[in-house]
N, C-alpha and C positions, 0 to 999 in steps of 0.2 A: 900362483896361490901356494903358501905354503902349509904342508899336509904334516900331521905325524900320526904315523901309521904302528900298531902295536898289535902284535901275536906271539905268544909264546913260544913257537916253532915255526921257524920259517925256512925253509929248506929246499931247493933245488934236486937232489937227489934220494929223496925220501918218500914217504907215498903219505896219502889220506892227510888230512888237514894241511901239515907243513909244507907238501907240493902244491895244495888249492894257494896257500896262502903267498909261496912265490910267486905263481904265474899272476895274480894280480899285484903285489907290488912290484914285480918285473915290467908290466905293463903302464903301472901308475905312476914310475918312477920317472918317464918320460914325457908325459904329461903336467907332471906339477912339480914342485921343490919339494919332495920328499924325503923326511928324519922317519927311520926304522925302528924301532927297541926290540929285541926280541935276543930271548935266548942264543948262545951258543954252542951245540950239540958235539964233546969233543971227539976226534974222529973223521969228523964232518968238514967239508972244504967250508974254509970264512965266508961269512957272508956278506961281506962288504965285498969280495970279489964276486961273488953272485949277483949283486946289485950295484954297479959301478955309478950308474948315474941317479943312487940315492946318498943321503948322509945316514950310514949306521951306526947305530951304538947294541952294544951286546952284554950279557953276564953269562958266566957259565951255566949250562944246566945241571942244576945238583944230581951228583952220581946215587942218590939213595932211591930220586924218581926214575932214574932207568932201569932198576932193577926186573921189572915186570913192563914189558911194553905192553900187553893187553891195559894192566890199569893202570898206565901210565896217558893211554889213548885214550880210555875210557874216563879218567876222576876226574885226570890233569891235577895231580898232589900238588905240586910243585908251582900250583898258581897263585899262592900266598905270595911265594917267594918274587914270583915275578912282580906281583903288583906292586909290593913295597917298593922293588928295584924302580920302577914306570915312577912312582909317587915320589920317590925320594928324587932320581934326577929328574923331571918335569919341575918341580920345585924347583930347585940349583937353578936351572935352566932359564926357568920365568924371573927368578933375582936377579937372575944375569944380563938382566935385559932383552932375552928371545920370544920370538913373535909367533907366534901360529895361529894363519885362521880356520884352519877345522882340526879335529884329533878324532881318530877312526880305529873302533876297539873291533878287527876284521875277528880275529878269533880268540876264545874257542868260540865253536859253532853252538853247542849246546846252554841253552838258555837258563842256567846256575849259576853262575858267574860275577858277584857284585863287580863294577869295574873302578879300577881307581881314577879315572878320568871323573867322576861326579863329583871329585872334591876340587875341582878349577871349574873357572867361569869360561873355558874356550865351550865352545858351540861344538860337542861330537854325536860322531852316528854310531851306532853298535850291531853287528852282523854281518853279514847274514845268518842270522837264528835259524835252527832248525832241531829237531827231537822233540821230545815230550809227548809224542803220541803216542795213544793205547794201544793197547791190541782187542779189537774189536768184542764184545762179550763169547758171542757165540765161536771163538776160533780160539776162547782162554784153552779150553780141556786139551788142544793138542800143542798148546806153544809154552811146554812146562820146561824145557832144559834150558833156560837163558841162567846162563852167570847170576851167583846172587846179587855182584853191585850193580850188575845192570835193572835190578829191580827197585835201585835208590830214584827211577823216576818214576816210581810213584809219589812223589813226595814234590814234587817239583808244583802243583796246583797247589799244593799248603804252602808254599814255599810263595809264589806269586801273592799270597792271598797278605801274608804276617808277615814274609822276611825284611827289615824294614830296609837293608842294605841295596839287597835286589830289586826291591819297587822304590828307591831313588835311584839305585840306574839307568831302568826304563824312563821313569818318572824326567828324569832331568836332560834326557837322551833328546837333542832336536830334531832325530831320525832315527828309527828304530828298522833295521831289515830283518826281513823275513825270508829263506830260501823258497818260498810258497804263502799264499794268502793264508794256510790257515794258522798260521802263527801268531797272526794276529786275534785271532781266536783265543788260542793257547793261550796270551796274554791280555784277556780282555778285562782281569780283575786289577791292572794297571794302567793309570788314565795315560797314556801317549801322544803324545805332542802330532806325530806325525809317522805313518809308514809306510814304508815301501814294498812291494816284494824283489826280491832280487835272487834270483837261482847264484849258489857260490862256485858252480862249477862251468866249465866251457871248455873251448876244444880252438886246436891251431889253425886245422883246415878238415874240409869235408874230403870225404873218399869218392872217386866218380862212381856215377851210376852206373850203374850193371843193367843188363837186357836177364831176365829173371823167368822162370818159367810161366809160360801162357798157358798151361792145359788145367782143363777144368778139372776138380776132382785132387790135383797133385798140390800137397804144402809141405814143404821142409819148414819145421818150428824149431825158434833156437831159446832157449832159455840160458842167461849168462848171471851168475851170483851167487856168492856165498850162502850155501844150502843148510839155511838155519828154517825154520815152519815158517815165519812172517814174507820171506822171497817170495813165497806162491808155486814155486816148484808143484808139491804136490796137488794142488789143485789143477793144476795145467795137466799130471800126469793122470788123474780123474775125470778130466775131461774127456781125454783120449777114448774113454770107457762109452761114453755116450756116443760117439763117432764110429761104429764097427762099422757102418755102413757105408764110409768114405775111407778105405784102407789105405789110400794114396797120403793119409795125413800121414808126416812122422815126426818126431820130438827126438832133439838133439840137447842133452845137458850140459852145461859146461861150469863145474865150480865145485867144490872140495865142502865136506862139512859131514855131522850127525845127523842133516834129512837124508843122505844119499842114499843108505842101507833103507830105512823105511819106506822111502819112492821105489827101491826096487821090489821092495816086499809088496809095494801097492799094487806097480805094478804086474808084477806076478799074479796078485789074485785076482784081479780085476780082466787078467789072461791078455796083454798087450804088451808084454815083455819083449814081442817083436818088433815093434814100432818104436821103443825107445832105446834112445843110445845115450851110457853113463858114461860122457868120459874123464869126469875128475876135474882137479885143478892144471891148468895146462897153460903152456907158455905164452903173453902179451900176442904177440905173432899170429898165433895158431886161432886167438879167441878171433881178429880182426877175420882171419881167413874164414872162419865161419859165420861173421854175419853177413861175407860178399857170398857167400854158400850157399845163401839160407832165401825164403822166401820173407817169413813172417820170427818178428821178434815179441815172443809172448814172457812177458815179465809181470804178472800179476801181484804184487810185492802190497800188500795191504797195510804196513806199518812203514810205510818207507819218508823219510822224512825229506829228500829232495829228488835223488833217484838219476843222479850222474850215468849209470849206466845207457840212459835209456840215450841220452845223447850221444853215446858210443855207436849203439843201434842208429838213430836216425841219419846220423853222418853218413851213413852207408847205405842209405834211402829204403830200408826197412818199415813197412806200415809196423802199427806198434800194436799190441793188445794188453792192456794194463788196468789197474784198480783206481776207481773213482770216488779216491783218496788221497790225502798226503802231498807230496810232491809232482808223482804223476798227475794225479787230476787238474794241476797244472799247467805240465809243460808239453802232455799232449794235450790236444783239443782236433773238432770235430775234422780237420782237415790232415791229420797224420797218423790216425790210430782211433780205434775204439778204447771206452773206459767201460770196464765192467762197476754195476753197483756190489758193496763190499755187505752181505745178510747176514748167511750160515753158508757154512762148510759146502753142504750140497746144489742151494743155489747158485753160489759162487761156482761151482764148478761148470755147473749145465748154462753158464751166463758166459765162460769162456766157451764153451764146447759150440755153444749159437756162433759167437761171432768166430770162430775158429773154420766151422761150417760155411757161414757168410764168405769168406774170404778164400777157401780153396772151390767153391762153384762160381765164386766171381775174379775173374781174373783182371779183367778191368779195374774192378774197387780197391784192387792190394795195389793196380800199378798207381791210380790214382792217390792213394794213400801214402803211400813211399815215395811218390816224387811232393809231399805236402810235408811228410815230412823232414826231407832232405830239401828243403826250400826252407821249412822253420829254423830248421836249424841254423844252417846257414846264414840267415838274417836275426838271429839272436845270439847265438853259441860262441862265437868266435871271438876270441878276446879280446882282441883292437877294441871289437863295436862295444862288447859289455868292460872294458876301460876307458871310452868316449861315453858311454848313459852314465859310470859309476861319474866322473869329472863335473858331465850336466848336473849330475844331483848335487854335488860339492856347492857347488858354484850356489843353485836355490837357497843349500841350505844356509851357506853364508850368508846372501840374502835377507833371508828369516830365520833366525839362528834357533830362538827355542819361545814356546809358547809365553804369552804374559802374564799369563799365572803364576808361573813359578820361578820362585827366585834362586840367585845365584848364592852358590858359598862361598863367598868371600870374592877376590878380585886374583886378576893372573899375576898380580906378586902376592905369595905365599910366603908365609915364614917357615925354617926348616926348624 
């Protein structure tokens, strides 16, 4: 089958999207006749020798979008530039007599995007989508320091509803991924041929099991992520407050940000200042060594749009305690972790502090928990298996390429 696969940063060496987006066409590239497009970041080792057994093509990345990597992560400025680049050789390409039967727009992850693939008749898929989630009413008054362009998604549901660029995207997409079901929520004001969910993140291999503390009463809780209000951090350290009566619980932080200062002030009033430990951002290494450390991995993260962390946790057979929302409410389920419901501030907190409760007087249900979840993952997470389902779906979509309602733009020769 052959595949052309396009992300604007695709990177081996790099983190957040550009790494998701190698490990699967490092994966898919072995699998199918895989052609790349994708930026080249100078600096940066070729990526044609990152992917040996793909065909890549590449343009530089304009030096005016790296000037800021926050909104370079965040806008993706620079994705005009890419599409023309995709639009104009896809064109060349299909004149030239080249054949492809699917085209797969893997990134960006965020659901803004018109793609240039809707102006050819190849049959493509687009995601896995994820973002655009709110932050729940009653948790607005405390999640006021986000970045002002980060506030450009509110505009993303006017955007679905009018943009006409972005609903022939969807619209013409014969598979649309979702990193979670509710995306297709997200996008429900755009008719969809067809979708999937497909989590964008995964992992090489599980960590072995550890024998973990049996005594009733005793929980070491690991909280791991960037300490912005939507992590849940403070909730988890509110929790704490409701549990005087089980001293044996303790809360381990791990992750750098503007809540740390406030969690500790929480904690201070709240008088549990001795059961929790701030240790900052700290090295790859150290975070692994605390979830083989740790009893229970409480990650309540209420705007979380997929929630990769949590498969960091489960690999290491960690029961999970998280928000029943977003991504999580996904990728746990009832046999690896609890999911709290996401209210107000205070319920949310006495909803972790039950099951937090639940799990240091049940020693059994954490072990049971953590070996469900170091079993899930395992049978989902790993990248072979989720590049053997991405392949099966290929294959479908070729199959039935795109709904009979709607037509194509033109044929795969194109005029330049």
């Amino acid at each position: 089958m052959k595949v052309l696969l396009i992300a604007p940063n695709i990177d081996a060496t790099d983190v957040g999207e550009a790494f998701v987006a190698y490990k699967w066409a490092a994966a898919l590239s072995t699998r199918v006749d895989l052609t790349v497009l994708a930026f080249q970041r100078p600096g940066r080792p070729d990526l044609a020798s990152q992917l040996p057994s793909a065909n890549v093509v590449t343009w530089p990345e304009p030096a005016w979008a790296r000037k800021n990597e926050r909104i370079n992560a965040m806008l993706k400025p620079a994705w005009p530039v890419f599409a023309h680049h995709v639009r104009r050789w896809l064109r060349s390409s299909l004149n030239d007599g080249a054949h492809f039967d699917l085209a797969h727009q893997l990134m960006p992850q965020a659901a803004r995007y018109a793609s240039p693939l809707r102006h050819f008749s190849i049959p493509y898929i687009i995601g896995p989508l994820g973002g655009a989630l709110d932050t729940p009413a009653h948790f607005q008054p405390e999640a006021t320091s986000a970045p002002f362009f980060t506030r450009l998604r509110q505009l993303d549901k006017f955007r679905f509803k009018h943009d006409p660029f972005l609903r022939e995207t969807y619209k013409r997409a014969a598979c649309v991924l979702g990193v979670a079901p509710y995306v297709q929520d997200v996008l429900r004001d755009v008719p969809l041929h067809r979708f999937e969910p497909v989590l964008e993140l995964g992992i090489d291999d599980v960590a072995p099991m550890r024998q973990r503390s049996a005594t009733a009463g005793q929980l070491r809780v690991v909280h791991v992520g960037r300490a912005v209000r939507t992590k849940g951090l403070r909730d988890t350290v509110r929790a704490l407050a409701h549990l005087k009566d089980v001293p044996g619980i303790t809360l381990t932080s791990a992750g750098a940000g503007e809540e740390i200062d406030l969690c500790k002030a929480e904690a201070s009033r709240l008088g549990i200042e001795d059961r929790v430990t701030f240790l900052g951002r700290i090295p790859r290494e150290e975070v692994e060594a605390l979830y083989a450390a740790h009893d229970v991995f409480c990650f309540p993260s209420f705007r979380e749009p997929a929630g990769g962390v949590l498969y960091e946790a489960m690999r290491h057979g960690l029961p999970i305690i998280t928000a029943d929302r977003g991504g999580p409410s996904w990728i746990v389920d009832d046999t690896s972790g609890i999911r709290i419901s996401v209210t107000d501030p205070e319920t949310f907190a006495r909803g972790i502090a039950e099951s937090l409760r639940r799990l240091a007087l049940n020693p059994a249900i954490r072990a049971t928990l953590g070996a469900g979840a170091h079993g899930k993952v395992l049978r989902e997470g790993l990248w072979d298996h989720k590049a053997d389902r991405l392949v099966a779906l290929y294959r479908s979509v070729v199959h039935d390429p795109i709904a009979p309602h709607l037509p194509l733009l033109g044929s795969q020769t194109v005029p330049l």
